[in-house]
N, C-alpha and C positions, 0 to 999 in steps of 0.2 A: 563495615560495608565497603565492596569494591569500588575504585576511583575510577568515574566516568571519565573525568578526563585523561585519564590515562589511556584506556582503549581509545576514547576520539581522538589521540594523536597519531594513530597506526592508520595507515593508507584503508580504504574501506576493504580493500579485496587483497590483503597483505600477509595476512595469515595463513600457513597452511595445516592442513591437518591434524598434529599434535600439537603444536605451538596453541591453536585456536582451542584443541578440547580442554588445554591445563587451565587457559582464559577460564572458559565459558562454564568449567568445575568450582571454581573457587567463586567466580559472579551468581549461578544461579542459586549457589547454597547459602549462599549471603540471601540473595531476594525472597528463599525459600522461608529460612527462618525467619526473615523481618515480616513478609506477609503472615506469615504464621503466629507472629506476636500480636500483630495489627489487625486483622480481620478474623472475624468471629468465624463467615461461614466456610472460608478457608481454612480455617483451623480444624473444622470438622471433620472437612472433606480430606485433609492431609493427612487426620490422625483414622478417619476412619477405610485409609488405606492401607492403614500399619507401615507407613515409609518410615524407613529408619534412614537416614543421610548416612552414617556407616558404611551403609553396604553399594552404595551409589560406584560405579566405577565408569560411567560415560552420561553425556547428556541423556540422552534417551531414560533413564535409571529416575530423573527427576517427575513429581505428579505432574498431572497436565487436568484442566478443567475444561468441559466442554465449550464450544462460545454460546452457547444457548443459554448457559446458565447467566447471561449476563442483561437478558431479558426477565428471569423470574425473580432475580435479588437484584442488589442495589449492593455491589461489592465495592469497599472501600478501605484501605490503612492509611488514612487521615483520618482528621476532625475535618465534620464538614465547614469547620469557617476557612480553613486552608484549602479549599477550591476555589479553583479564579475559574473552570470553563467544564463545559459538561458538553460532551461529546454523542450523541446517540447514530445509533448505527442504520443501514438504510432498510427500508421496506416499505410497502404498500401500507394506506390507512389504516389497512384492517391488521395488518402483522403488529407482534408484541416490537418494540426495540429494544436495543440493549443498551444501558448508559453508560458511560466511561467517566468518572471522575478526575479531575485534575490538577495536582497543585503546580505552583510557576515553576521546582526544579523538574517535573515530568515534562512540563511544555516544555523549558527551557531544551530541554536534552532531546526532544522531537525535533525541534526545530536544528539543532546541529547536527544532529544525524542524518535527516533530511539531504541535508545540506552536503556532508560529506559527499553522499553515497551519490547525488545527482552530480556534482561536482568533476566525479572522477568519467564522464559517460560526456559532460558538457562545457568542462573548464573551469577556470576560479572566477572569470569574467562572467558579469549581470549581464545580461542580453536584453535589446529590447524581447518584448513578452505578450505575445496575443494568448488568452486565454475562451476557450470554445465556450465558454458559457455566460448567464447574464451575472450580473454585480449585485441580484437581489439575492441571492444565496448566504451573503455574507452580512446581512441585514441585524441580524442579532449575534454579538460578538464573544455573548455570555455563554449561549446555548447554541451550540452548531450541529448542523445535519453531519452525517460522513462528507457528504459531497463540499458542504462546507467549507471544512476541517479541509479535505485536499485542496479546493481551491487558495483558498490563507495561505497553506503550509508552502504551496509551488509558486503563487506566487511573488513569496518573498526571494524568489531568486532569481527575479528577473525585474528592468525598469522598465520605463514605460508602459506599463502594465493595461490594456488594452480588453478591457471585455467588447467580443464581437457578435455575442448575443443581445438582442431587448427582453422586457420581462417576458413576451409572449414566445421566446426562444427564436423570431425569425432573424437571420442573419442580416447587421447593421450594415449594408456595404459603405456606407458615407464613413461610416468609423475604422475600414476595413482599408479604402481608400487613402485616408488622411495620415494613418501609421505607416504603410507603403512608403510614401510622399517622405515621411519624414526619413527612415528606416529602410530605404529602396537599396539593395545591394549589399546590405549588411545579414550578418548570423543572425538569425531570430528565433525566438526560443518560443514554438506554442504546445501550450497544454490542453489538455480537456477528457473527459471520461470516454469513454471508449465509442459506447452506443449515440453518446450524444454528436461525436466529431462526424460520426457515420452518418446520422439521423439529419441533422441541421447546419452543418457545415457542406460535407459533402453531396449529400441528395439538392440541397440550397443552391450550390454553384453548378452542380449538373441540369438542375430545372432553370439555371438564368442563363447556361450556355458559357459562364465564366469560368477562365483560369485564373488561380493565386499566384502569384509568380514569386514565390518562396524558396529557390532551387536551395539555396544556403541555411535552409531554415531544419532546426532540430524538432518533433515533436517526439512528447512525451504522453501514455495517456493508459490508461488503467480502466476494470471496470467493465461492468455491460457486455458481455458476452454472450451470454445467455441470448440475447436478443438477435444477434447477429448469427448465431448458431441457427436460431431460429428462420434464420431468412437465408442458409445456407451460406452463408457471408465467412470465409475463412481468416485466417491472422495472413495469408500470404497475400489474398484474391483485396484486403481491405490495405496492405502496404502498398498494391499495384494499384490500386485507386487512388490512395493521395499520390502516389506520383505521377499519376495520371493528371490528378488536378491542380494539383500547388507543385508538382516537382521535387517532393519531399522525399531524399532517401538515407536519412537518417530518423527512423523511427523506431523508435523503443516501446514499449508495453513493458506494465510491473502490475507487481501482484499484492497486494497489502488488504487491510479491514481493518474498520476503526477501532476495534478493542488492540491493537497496535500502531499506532499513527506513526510515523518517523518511519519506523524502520522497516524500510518496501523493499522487496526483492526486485530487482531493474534486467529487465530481459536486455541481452549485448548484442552483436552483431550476430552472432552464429546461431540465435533462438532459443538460446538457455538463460532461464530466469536463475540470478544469483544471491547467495546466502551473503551478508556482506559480516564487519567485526562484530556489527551490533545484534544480530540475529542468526538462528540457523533454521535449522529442518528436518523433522523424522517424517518420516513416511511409516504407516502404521495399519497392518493387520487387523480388518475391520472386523474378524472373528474373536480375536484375543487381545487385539492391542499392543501385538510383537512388531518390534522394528522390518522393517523389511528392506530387501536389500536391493544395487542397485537396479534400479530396469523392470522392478515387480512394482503395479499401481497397487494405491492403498491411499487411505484417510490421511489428507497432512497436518503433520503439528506442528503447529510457526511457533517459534521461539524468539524474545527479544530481550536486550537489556534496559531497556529501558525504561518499563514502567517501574514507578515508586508509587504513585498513590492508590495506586489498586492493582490487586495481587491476576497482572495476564500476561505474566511472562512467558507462562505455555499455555496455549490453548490448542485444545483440537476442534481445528475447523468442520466445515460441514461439505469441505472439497475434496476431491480425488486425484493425485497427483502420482507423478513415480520420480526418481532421483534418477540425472542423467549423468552423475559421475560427481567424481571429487579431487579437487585441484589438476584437472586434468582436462578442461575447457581450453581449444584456440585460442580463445582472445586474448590468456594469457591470466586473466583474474584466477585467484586464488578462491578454494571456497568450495562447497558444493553447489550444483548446479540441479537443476529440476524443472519438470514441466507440469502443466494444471491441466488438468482432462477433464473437469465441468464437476457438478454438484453431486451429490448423493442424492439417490431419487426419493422424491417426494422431500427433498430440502428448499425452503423456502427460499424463491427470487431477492436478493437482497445485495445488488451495484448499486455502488453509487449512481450510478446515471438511471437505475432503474427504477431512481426516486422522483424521477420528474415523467409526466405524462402531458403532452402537449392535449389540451381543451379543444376542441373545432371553434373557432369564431361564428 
């Protein structure tokens, strides 16, 4: 099996193009065979696509499994006594989820990945840390929602760590206040899902008439799109609104799903979302399933190195993206680079923030 810690030692966005495919050739043939020994219904679905590893001559060459399928099995290469956390994915009541099994070196290596890859976009320094949502999310440590799972995983990279929601999601100003107080004039690091920062942070301070006065503040934040598409709300018209109200102009968006946790693709300054060491990205011919090349949309297939205890190294999603280029981004990252252009129709709503539905009092 290939040495995780050997690629976590390479800068996240360090690699470039042949260097990274020799990587990414030898890692996924390694995961390919181990799930293959390990899990039954992957074993089926590998053999019953007649993949011969042989003939493999780029990533794209390796199977990919649907993510839906991770709602109608229960996929796993462990013993279940070697799960410490089980992950499910988000959706309404009434949607199937999908579980993610997990043993401590799968978490272990999400969590450093994580890590890296925010690191390079935010520093090595912890920051104090507001995060957009309540603290009841994290309530069960066993079994986590997606929203969860990101909440845990970002906030381990910040102190002070500060939920500025109550259970009922209205925004805590006394708690919002007191972090200021302490925190006034320093880098501050807030996170939160997309729809939700939209929903009850920001509509929250627009209906009390207040400004954040966060000018030095980074946010981070993924997720719930869909919703804001819905409300004509764009990724430009919603950066011009936090700095409208907290002075925030360093804001990032990433793209990730919990049959992947760790390893998020982190959109840079210039609005390209990046493939980092740990992960990449086909974009895929919804007809045939052929690579497609750059600048043509099509189905994306997230790729990661990460998972060990359940075979989702490749999955194709149920999103529609096209590739903006390769090692050949402004900002200077290495890597391929891509944008997300919303779901396949009739693909079910499933952000993480799309999992919470505020009640009427």
């Amino acid at each position: 099996m290939f040495n995780f810690d050997e690629i976590a030692s390479y800068k996240p966005f360090s690699l470039d193009r042949e260097r990274k495919k020799t990587l990414f050739l030898a890692a996924l043939g390694d995961l390919t065979s181990y799930h293959r020994e390990r899990c039954g219904d992957y074993r089926k679905i590998v053999e019953a696509l007649g993949f011969d590893a042989v003939q493999v001559r780029d990533v794209e060459d390796f199977p990919f499994i649907p993510a839906g399928l991770f709602k109608s099995r229960e996929l796993s290469s462990v013993d279940r006594s070697e799960v410490i956390k089980t992950v499910t994915s988000s959706g309404t009541t009434s949607q199937a989820v999908s579980r993610i099994f997990l043993d401590r070196g799968t978490a272990a290596s999400q969590t450093k990945a994580l890590a890296r890859i925010v690191s390079d976009f935010i520093g090595n320094r912890r920051l104090p840390m507001l995060i957009a949502d309540s603290g009841d999310a994290l309530k069960n440590r066993a079994s986590f929602s997606a929203r969860g799972a990101g909440i845990l995983g970002f906030s381990m990279l910040g102190r002070d760590v500060t939920y500025i929601l109550d259970e009922h999601m209205d925004l805590n100003f006394e708690a919002l206040d007191a972090f200021l107080e302490r925190h006034g004039g320093e880098d501050i690091l807030l996170f939160g899902f997309t729809f939700m920062i939209w929903e009850y942070l920001y509509k929250a301070l627009r209906r009390a008439g207040k400004r954040l006065p966060i000018e030095k503040g980074i946010m981070i934040h993924g997720g719930g799109w869909k919703k804001l598409r819905d409300e004509a709300v764009s990724p430009e018209a919603f950066k011009e609104a936090l700095r409208d109200t907290c002075g925030l102009r360093r804001v990032y968006d990433y793209y990730g799903m919990a049959e992947q946790t760790g390893s998020i693709f982190m959109e840079c300054a210039e609005g390209r979302l990046h493939c980092s060491v740990f992960s990449d990205i086909v974009i895929r011919d919804h007809r045939d399933f052929s690579p497609c090349p750059v600048g043509t949309s099509g189905l994306i297939e997230a790729i990661s190195l990460l998972p060990r205890s359940y075979p989702g190294h490749a999955i194709l999603t149920e999103d529609l993206g096209r590739l903006t280029g390769i090692d050949d981004c402004p900002c200077g990252r290495l890597g391929k680079t891509f944008s997300v252009e919303g779901r396949i129709p009739r693909a079910e709503t499933r952000g993480c923030s799309d999992t919470y539905e505020k009640r009427p009092a």
